[in-house]
Each structure stands twice: as structure tokens, then as C-alpha cells.
gemmi code that builds the backbone of each chain (N, CA, C; Angstrom):
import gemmi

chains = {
    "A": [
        ("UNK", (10.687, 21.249, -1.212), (9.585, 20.324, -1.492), (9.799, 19.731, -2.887)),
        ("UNK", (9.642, 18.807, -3.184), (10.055, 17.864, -4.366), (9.374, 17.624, -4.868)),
        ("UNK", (8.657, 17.795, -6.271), (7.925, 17.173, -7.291), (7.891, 16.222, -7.995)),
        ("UNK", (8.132, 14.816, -7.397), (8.554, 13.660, -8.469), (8.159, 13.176, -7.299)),
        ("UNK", (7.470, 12.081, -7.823), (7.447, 10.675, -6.527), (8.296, 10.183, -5.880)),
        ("UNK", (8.353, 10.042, -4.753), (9.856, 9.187, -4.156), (9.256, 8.312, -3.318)),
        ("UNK", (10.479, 7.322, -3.614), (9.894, 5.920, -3.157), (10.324, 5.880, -1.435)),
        ("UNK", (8.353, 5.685, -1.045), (8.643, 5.529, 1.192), (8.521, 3.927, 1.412)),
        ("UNK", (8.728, 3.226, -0.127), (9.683, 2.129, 1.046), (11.085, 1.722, 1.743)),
        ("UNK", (10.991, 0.913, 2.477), (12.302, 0.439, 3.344), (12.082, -0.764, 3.647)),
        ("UNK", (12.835, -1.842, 3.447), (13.450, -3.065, 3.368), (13.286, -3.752, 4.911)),
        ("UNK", (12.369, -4.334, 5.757), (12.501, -4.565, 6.924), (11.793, -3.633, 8.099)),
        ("UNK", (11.901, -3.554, 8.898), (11.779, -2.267, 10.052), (11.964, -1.399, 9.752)),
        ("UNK", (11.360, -0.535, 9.807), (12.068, 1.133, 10.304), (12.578, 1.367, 11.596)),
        ("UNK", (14.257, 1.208, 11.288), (15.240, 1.332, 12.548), (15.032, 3.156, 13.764)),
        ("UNK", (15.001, 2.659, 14.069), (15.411, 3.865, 15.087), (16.495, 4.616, 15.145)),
        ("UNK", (17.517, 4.516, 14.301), (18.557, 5.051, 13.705), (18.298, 6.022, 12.528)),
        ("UNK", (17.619, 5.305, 11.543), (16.753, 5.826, 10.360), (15.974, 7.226, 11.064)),
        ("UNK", (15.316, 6.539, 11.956), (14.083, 8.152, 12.677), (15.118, 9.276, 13.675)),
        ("UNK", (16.062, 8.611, 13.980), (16.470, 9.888, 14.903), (17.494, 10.722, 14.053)),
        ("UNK", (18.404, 9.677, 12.736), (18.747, 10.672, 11.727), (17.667, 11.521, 10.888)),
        ("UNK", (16.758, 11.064, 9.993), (15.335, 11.939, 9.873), (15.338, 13.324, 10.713)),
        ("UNK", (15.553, 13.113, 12.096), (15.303, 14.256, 13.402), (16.137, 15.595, 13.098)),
        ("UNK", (17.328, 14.818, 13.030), (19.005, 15.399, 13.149), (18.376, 16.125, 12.021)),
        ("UNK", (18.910, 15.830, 10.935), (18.202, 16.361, 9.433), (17.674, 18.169, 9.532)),
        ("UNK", (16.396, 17.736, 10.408), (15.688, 18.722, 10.407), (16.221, 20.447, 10.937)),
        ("UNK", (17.122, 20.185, 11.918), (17.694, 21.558, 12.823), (18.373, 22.176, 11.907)),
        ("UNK", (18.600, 22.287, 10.309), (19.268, 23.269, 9.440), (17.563, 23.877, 9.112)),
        ("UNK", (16.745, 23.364, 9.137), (15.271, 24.001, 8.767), (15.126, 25.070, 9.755)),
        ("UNK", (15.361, 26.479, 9.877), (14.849, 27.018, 11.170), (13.803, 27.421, 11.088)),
        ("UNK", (12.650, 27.484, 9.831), (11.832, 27.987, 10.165), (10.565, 27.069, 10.606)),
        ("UNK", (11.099, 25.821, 10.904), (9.849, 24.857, 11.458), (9.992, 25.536, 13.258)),
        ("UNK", (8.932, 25.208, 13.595), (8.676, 25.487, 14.964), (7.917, 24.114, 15.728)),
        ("UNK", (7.278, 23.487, 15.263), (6.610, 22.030, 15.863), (7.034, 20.513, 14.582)),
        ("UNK", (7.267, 19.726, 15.041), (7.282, 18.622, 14.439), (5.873, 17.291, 15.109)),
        ("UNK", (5.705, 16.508, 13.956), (4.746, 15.498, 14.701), (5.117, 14.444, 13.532)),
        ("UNK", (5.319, 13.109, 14.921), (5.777, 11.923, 14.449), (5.009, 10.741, 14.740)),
        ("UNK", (4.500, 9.984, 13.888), (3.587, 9.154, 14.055), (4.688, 7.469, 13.626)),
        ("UNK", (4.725, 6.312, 14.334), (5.284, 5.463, 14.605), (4.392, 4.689, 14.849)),
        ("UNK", (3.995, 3.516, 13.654), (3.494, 2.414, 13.612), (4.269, 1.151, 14.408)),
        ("UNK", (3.725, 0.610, 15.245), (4.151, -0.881, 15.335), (3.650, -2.090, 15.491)),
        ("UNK", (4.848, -2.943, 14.749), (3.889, -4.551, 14.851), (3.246, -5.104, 16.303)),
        ("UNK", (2.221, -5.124, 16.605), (1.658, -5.547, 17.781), (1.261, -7.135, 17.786)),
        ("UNK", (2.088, -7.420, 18.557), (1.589, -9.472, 18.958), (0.270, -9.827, 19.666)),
        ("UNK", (-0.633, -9.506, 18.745), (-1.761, -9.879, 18.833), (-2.197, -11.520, 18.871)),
        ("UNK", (-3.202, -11.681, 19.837), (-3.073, -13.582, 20.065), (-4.129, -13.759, 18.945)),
        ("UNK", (-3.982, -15.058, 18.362), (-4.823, -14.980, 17.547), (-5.262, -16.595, 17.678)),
        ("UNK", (-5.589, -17.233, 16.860), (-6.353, -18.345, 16.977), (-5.043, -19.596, 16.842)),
        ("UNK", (-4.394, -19.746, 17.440), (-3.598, -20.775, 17.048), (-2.018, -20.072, 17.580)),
        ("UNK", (-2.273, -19.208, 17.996), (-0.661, -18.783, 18.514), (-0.943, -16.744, 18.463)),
        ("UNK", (0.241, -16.267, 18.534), (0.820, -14.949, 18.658), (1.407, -14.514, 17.547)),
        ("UNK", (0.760, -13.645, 17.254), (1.350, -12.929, 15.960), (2.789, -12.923, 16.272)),
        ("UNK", (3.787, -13.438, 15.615), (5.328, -12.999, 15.492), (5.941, -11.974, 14.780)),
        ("UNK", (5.460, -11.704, 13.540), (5.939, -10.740, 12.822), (4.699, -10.749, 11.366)),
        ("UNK", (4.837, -8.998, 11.129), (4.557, -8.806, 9.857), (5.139, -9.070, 8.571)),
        ("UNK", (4.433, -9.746, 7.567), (5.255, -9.691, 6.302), (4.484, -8.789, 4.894)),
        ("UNK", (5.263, -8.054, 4.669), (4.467, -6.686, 4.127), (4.632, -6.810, 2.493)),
        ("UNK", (3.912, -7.378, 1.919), (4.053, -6.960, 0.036), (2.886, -5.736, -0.349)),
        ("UNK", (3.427, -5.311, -1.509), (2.965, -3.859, -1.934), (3.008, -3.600, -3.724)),
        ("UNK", (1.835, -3.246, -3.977), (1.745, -2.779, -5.685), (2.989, -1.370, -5.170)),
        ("UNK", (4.133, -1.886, -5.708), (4.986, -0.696, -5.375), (5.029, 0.866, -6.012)),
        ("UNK", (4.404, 0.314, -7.581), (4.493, 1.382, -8.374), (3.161, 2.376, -8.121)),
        ("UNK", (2.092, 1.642, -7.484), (1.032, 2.306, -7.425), (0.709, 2.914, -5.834)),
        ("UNK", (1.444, 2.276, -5.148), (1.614, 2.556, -3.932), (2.601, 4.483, -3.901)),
        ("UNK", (3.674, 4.010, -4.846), (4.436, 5.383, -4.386), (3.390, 6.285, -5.514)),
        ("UNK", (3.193, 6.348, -6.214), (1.946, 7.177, -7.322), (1.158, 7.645, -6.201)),
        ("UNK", (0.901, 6.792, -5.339), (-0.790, 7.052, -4.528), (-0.327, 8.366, -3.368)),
        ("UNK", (1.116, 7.936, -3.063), (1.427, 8.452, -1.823), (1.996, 9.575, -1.835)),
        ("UNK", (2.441, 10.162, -3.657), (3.191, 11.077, -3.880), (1.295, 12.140, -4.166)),
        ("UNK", (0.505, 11.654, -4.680), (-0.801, 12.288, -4.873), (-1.180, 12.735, -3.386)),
        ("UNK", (-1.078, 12.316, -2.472), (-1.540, 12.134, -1.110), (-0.745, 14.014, -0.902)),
        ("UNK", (0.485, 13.403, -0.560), (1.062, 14.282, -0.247), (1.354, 15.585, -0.747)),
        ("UNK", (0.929, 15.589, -2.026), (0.596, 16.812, -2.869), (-0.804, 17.206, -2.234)),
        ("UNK", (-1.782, 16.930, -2.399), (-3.014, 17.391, -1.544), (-2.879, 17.635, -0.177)),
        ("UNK", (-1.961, 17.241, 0.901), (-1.855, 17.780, 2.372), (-0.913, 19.041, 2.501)),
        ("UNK", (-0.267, 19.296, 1.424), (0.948, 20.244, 1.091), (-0.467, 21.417, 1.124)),
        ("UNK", (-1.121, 21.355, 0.107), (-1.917, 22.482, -0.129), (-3.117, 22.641, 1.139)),
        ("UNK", (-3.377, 21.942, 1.853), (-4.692, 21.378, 2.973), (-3.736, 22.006, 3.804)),
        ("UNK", (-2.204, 21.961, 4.450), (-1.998, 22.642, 5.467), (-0.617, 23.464, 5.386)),
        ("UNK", (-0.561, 23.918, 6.320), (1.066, 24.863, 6.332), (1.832, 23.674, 6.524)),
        ("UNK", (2.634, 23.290, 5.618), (3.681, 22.350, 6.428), (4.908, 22.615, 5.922)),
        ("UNK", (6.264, 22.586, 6.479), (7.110, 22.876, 5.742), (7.659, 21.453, 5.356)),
        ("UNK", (7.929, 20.771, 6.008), (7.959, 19.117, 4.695), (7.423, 18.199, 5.602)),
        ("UNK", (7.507, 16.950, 4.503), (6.535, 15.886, 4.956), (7.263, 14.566, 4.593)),
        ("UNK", (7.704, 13.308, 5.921), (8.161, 12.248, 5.663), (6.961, 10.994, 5.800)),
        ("UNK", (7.288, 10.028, 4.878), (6.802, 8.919, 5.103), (7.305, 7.399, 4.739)),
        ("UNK", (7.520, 6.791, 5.236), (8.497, 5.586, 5.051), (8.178, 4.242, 6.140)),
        ("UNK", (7.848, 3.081, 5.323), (6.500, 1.824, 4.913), (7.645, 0.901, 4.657)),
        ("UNK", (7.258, 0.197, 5.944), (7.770, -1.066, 5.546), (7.397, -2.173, 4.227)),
        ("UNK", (8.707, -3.010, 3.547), (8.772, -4.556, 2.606), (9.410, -5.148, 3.387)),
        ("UNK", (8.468, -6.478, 2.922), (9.307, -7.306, 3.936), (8.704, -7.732, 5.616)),
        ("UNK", (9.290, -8.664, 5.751), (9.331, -9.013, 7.519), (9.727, -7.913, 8.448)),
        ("UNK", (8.960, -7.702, 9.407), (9.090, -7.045, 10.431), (8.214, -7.526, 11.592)),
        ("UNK", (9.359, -7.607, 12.622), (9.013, -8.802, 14.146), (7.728, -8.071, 14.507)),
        ("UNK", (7.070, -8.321, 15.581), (6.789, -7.652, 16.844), (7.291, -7.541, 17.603)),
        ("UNK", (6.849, -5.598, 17.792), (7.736, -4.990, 18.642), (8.645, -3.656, 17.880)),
        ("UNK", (8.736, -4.213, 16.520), (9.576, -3.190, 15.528), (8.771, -1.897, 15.015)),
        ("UNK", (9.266, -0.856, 14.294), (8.368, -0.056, 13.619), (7.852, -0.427, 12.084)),
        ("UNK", (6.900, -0.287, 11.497), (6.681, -0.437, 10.003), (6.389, 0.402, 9.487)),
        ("UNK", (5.757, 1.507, 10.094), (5.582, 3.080, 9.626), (6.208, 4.208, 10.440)),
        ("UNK", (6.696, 5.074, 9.456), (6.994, 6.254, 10.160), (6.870, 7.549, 9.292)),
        ("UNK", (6.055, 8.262, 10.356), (5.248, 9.333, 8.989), (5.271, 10.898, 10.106)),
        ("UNK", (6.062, 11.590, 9.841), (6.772, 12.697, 10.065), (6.757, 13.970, 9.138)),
        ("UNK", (5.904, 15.186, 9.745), (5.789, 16.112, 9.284), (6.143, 17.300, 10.129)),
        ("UNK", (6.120, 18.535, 9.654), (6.901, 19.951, 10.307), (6.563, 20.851, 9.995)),
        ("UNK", (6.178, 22.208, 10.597), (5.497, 23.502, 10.358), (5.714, 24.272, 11.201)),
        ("UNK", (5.635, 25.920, 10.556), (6.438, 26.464, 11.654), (5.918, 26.454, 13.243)),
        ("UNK", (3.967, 26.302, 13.233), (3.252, 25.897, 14.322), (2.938, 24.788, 14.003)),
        ("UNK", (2.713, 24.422, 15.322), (1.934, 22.978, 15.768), (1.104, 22.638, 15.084)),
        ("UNK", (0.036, 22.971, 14.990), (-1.374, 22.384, 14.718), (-1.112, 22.186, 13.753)),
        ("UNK", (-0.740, 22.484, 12.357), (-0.533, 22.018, 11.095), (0.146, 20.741, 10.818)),
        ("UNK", (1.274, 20.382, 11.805), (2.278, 19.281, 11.422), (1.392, 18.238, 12.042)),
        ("UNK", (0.477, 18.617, 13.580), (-0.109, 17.559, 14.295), (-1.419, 17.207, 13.229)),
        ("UNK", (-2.385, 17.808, 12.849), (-3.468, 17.517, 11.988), (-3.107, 16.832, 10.858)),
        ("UNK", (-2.255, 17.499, 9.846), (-1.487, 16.767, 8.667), (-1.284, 15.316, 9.249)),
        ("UNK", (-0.084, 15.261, 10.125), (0.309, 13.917, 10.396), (-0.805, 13.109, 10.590)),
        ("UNK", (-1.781, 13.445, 10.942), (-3.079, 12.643, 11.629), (-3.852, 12.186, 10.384)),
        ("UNK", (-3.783, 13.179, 9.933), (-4.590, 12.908, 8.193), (-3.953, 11.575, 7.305)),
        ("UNK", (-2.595, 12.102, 7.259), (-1.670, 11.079, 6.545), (-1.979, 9.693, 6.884)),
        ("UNK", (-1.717, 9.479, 8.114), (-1.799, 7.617, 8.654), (-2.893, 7.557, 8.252)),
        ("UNK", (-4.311, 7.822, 8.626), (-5.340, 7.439, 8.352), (-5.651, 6.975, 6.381)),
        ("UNK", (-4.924, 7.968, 5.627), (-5.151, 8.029, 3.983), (-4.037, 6.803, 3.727)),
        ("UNK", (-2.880, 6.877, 4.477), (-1.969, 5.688, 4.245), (-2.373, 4.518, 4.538)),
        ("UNK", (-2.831, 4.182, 5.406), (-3.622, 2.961, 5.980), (-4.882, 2.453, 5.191)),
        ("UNK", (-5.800, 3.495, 4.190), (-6.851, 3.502, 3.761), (-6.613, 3.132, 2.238)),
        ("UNK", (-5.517, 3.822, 1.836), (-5.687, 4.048, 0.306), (-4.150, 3.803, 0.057)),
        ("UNK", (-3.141, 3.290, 0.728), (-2.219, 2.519, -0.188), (-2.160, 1.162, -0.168)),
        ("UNK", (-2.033, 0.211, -1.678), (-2.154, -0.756, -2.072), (-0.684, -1.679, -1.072)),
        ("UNK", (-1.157, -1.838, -0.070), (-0.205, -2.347, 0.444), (-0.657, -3.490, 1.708)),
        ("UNK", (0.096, -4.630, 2.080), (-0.937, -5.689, 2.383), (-0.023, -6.310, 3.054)),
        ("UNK", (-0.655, -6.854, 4.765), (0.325, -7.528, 5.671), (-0.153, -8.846, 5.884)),
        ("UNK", (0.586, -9.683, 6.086), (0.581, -11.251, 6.257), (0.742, -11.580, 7.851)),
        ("UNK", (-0.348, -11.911, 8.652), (0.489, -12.273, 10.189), (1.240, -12.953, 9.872)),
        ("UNK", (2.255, -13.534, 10.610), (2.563, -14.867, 10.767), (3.021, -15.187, 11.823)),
        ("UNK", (2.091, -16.351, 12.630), (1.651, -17.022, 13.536), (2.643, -18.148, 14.205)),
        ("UNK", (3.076, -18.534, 12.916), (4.056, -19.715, 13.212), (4.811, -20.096, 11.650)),
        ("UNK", (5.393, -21.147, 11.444), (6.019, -21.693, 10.530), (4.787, -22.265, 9.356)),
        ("UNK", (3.456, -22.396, 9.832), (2.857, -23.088, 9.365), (1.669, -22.464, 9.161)),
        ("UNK", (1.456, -21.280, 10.328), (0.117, -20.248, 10.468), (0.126, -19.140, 9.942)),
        ("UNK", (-0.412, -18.612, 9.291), (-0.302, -16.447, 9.380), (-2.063, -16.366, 9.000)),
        ("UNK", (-2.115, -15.315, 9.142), (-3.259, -14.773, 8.980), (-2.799, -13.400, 7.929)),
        ("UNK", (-4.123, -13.155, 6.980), (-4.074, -12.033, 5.977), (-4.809, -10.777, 7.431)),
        ("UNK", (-3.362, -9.647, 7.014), (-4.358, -8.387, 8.095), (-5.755, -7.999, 7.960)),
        ("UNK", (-5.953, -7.468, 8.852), (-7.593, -6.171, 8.031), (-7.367, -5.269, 9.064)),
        ("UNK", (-7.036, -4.074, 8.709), (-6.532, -2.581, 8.790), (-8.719, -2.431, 9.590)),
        ("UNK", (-8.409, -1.867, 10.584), (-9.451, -1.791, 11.741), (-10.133, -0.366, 11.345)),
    ],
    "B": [
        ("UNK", (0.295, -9.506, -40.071), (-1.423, -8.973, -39.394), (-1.690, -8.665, -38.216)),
        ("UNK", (-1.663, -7.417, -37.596), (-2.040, -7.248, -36.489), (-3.148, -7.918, -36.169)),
        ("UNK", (-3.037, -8.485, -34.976), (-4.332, -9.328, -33.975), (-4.954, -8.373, -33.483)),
        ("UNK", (-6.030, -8.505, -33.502), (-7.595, -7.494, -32.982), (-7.084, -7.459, -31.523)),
        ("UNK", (-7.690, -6.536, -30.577), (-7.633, -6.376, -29.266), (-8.144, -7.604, -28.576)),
        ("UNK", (-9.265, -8.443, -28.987), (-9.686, -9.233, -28.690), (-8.766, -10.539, -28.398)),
        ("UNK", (-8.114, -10.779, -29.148), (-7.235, -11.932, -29.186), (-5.733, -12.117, -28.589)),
        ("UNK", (-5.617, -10.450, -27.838), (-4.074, -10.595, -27.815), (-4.204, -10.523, -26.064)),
        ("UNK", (-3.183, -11.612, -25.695), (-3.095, -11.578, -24.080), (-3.067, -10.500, -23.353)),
        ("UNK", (-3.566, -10.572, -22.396), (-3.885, -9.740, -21.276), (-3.211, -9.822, -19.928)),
        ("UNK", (-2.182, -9.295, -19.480), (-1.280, -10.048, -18.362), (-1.824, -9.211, -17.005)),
        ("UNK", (-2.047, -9.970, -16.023), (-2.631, -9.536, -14.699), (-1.730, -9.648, -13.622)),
        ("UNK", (-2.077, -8.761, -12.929), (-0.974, -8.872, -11.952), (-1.987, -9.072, -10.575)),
        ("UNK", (-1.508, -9.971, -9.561), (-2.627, -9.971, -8.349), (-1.748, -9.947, -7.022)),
        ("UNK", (-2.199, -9.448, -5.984), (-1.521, -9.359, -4.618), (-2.444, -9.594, -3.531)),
        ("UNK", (-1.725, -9.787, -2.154), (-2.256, -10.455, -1.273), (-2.727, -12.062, -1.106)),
        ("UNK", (-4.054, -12.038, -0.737), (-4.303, -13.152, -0.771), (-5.235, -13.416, -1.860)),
        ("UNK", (-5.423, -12.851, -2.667), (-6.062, -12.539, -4.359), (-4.781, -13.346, -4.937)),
        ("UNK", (-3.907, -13.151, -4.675), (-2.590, -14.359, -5.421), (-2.455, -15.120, -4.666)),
        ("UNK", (-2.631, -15.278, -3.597), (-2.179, -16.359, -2.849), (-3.974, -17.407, -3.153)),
        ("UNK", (-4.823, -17.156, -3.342), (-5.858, -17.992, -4.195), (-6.166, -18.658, -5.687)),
        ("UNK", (-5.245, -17.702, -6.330), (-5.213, -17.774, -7.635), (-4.087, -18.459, -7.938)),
        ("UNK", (-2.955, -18.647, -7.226), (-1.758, -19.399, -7.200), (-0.410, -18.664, -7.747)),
        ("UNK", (-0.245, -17.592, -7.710), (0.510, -16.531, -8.249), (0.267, -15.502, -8.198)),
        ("UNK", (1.371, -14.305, -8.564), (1.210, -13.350, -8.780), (0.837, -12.761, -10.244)),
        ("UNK", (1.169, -13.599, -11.051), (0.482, -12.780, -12.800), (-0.419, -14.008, -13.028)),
        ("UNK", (-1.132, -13.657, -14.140), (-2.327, -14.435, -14.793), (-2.623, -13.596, -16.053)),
        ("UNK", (-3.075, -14.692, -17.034), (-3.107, -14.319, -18.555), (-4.077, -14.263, -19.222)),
        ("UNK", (-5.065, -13.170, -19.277), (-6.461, -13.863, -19.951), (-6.672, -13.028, -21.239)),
        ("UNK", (-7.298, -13.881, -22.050), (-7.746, -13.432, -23.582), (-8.953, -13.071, -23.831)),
        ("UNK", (-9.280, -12.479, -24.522), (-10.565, -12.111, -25.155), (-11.586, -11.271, -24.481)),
        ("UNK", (-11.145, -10.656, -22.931), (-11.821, -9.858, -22.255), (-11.335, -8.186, -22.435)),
        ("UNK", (-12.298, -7.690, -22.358), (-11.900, -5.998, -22.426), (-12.264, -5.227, -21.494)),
        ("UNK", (-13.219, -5.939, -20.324), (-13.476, -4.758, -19.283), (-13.531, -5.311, -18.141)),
        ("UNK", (-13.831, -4.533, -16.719), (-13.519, -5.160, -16.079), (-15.078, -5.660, -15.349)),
        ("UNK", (-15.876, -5.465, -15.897), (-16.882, -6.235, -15.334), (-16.354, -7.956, -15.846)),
        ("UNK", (-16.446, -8.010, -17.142), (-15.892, -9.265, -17.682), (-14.846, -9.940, -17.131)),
        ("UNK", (-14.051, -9.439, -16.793), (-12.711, -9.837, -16.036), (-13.694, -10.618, -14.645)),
        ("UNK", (-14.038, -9.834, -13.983), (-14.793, -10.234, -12.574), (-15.425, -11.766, -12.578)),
        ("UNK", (-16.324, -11.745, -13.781), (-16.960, -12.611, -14.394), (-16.218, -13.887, -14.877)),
        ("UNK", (-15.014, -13.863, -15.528), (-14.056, -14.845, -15.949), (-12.998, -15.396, -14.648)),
        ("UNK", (-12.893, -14.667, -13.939), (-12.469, -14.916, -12.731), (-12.836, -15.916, -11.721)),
        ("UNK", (-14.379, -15.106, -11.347), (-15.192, -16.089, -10.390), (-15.267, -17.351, -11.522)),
        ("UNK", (-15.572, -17.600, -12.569), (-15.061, -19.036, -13.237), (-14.259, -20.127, -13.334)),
        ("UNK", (-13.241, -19.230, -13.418), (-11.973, -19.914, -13.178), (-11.296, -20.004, -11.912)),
        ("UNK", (-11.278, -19.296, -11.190), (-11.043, -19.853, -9.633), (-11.865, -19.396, -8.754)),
        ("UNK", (-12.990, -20.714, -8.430), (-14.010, -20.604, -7.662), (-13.310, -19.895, -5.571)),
        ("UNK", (-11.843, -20.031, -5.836), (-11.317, -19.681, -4.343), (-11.800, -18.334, -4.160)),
        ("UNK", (-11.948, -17.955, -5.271), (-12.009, -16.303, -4.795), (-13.485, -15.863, -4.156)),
        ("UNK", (-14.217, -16.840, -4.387), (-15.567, -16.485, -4.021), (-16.099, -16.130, -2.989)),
        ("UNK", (-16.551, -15.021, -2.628), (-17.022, -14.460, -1.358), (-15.408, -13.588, -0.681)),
        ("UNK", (-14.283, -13.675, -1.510), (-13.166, -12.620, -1.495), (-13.764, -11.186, -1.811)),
        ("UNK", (-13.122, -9.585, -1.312), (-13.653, -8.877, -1.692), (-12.364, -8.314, -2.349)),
        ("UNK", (-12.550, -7.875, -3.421), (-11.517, -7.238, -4.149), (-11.312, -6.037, -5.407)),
        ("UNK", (-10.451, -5.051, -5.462), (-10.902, -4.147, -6.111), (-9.868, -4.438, -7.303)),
        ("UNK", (-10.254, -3.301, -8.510), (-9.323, -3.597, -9.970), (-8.706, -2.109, -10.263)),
        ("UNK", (-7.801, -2.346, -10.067), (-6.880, -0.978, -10.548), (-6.153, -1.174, -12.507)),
        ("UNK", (-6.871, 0.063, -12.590), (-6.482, -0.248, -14.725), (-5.856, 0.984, -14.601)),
        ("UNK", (-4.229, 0.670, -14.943), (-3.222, 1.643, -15.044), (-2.962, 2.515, -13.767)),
        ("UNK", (-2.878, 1.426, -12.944), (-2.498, 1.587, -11.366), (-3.377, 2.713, -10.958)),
        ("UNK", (-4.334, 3.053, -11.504), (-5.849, 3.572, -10.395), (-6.985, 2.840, -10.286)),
        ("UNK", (-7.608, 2.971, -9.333), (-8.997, 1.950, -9.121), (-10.271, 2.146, -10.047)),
        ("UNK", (-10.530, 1.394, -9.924), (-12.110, 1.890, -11.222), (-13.219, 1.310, -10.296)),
        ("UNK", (-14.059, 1.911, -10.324), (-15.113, 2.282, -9.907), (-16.655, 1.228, -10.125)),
        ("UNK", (-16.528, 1.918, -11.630), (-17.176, 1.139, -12.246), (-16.872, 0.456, -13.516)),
        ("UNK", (-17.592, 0.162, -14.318), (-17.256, -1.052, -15.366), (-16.361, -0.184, -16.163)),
        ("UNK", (-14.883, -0.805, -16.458), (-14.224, 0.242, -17.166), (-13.410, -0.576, -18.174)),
        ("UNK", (-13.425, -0.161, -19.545), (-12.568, -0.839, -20.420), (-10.736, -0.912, -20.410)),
        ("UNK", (-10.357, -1.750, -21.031), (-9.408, -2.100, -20.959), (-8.542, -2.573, -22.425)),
        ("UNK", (-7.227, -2.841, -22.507), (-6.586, -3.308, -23.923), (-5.581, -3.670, -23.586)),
        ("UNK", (-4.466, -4.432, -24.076), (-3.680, -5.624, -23.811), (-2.238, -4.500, -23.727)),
        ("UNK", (-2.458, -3.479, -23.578), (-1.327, -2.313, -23.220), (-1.758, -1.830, -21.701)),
        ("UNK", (-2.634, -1.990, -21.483), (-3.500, -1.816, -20.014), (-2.445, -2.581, -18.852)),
        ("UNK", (-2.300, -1.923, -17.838), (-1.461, -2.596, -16.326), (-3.138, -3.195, -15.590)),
        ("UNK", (-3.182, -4.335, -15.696), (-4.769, -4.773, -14.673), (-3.653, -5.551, -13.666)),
        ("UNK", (-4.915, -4.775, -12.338), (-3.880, -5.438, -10.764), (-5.471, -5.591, -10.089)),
        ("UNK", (-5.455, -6.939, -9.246), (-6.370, -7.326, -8.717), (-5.518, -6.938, -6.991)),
        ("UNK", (-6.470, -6.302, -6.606), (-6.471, -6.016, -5.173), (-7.162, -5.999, -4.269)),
        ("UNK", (-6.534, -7.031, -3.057), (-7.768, -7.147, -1.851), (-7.754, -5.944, -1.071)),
        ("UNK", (-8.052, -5.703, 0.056), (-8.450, -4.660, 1.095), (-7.348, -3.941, 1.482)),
        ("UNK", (-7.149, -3.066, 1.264), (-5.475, -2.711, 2.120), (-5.092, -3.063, 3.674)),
        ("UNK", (-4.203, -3.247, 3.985), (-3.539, -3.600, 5.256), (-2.099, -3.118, 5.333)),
        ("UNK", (-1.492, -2.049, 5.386), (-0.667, -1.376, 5.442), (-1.017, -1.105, 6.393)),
        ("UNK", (0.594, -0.637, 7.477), (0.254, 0.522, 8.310), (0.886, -0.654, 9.665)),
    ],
}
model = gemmi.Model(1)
for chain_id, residues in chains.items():
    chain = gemmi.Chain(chain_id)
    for i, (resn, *xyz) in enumerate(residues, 1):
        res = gemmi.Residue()
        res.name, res.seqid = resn, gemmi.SeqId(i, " ")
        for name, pos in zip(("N", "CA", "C"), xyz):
            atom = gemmi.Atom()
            atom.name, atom.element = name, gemmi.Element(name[0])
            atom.pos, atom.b_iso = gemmi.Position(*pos), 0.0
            res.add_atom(atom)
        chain.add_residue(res)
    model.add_chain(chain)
structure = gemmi.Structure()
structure.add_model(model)
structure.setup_entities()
């Protein structure tokens, strides 16, 4: 477990390459017993003038990873977990792609599934981070997190 | 001669559509020290923001309430989050 902030952004999508290495990763850990993976995606929502095409994601970066390294220090102590990923899209990302992926592990279940559940909700709530639809060449809409 | 707190620029940083109203991402204001005042000099100067809801982070945490400030201060204007 690491004491220094580390930065959960990523440049674009979160590839599916990225999450199934993340996976791989994990099988030298033997003492996890459940994992839980939570996978955001851009959804093409119709909106007033066309179909959402893609997210475009800017972020107070410095206060964003501050917020998220605090976060995760408080769920460390709130549950058994033996570690905890999270990694947030910059940048454009289509619909259809991932923009979050927030991955935790314990040696039982219920800890990695509750944690993980906790996390999206505090990530979604309380990091300074902000999506742009965009509709067309000419349209986007500012998000609002539901 | 050092310049009083009062007089020395204040550099702002804004995101979302809080910059995309204001016409940028930084902005420079003088002679304010808190952030009620800030709020106040704001809705002045760019009437776009009006009826925007937005919070003020001083030294990349949020403040609450009316909280002072000094021209060594990080001020970030922030709309609603939408992450995720």
C-alpha cells in the first residue's frame, strides 16, 4: 500500500488491455480471495440536437489526485482491502469506451464489493473533474453526474 | 517596497464551463482577499455566470464558508463535478 498520491489519470479511454493487465498483476497477491471491478462507460445518450458522440474530460489535476489519494486513505481504514485501483479518464473518449475503472481486492468478498461501491459514488461526487458531451462539431452539452 | 496584500495580483484558475463563461482558464484580480468578495467581483464582471452554480477551492480544498485569501493562495473556481 503506498503513501504518496499517485496520479489515476489516463490519456483517452481506459483500454481493455490496461484492465485485463491490472487483472494479470493481481495472481502474485495470494492472499486476496474476491476482487470487484467497477467500469464506467460513455453512454450515447440522445439529447436535444443529436447523440452524444463522445466524452471530453478536463480535471483540476492537482486537486483531483490530493482528493483521491485522501479518499482512498479513508476506505483503506473503513474496510479490509488488500489494494485499491482507480484510473479516470483526460481527454476524449467515444461512446461505447471505458472512462473509469475502479478495482479493489480482499481476502473476502464483501469488503472489495462495498469499498468498490463506496469509491464510484465519492469519485463521481467529490473529484474536481468535469465532462463535455459532444453532440456534434458544433454541439456538446456540459455533464451533470445524476 | 513591498506591496501590501491588497495590491498584489491574484491569479485564478477556472474549469468547466466557469471558464468556458469567463473566456479562459486563469483570471487576475486585485484588491480582493476573500472569497465572499471574489463571488461578488465576479458576478460584476461577468454577468455569464449568473444563475451558474459554483464552488471555490483555496489551496485546492473547498471552503465552505467566507474564507480569506493572499496572492500566494491557489483560488480555483469550480462548477458541479461530472466525472465518472
Amino acid at each position: 500500500m503506498s503513501h504518496k498520491p499517485k496520479n489515476i489519470f489516463v490519456s483517452g479511454a481506459v483500454s481493455p488491455a490496461l484492465i485485463a493487465d491490472s487483472i494479470q498483476k493481481h495472481s502474485t497477491k495470494t492472499d486476496i480471495g474476491g476482487h470487484s471491478i467497477f467500469l464506467g462507460q460513455v453512454r450515447a445518450d440522445e439529447k436535444n440536437g443529436g447523440m452524444v458522440q463522445a466524452i471530453e474530460y478536463t480535471a483540476y489535476e492537482e486537486m483531483a489526485v490530493q482528493k483521491a489519494f485522501e479518499i482512498r486513505e479513508e476506505i483503506f481504514v473503513k474496510y479490509q482491502l488488500t489494494c485499491l485501483h482507480i484510473h479516470h479518464s483526460l481527454g476524449e473518449v467515444k461512446a461505447g469506451e471505458v472512462c473509469l475503472f475502479v478495482f479493489t481486492s480482499s481476502p473476502h468478498r464483501k469488503a472489495a464489493i462495498d469499498a468498490c461501491a463506496e469509491l464510484v459514488e465519492r469519485i463521481k461526487n467529490e473529484l474536481p473533474i468535469w465532462g463535455r458531451e459532444i453532440i456534434s462539431a458544433e454541439k456538446y452539452e456540459w455533464k451533470e453526474n445524476k | 517596497m513591498q506591496q501590501s496584500a491588497e495590491t498584489k495580483d491574484i491569479k485564478i484558475i477556472a474549469f468547466g464551463i466557469i471558464a468556458e463563461k469567463i473566456g479562459g482558464r486563469e483570471l487576475v484580480c486585485n484588491g480582493i482577499s476573500d472569497t465572499g468578495a471574489l463571488r461578488q467581483w465576479l458576478a460584476n464582471k461577468y454577468p455569464g455566470l449568473n444563475g451558474l452554480k459554483f464552488s471555490i477551492a483555496v489551496n485546492r480544498k473547498l471552503v465552505h464558508e467566507n474564507c480569506t485569501f493572499d496572492n500566494e493562495s491557489e483560488i480555483a473556481l469550480l462548477p458541479p463535478f461530472s466525472g465518472g
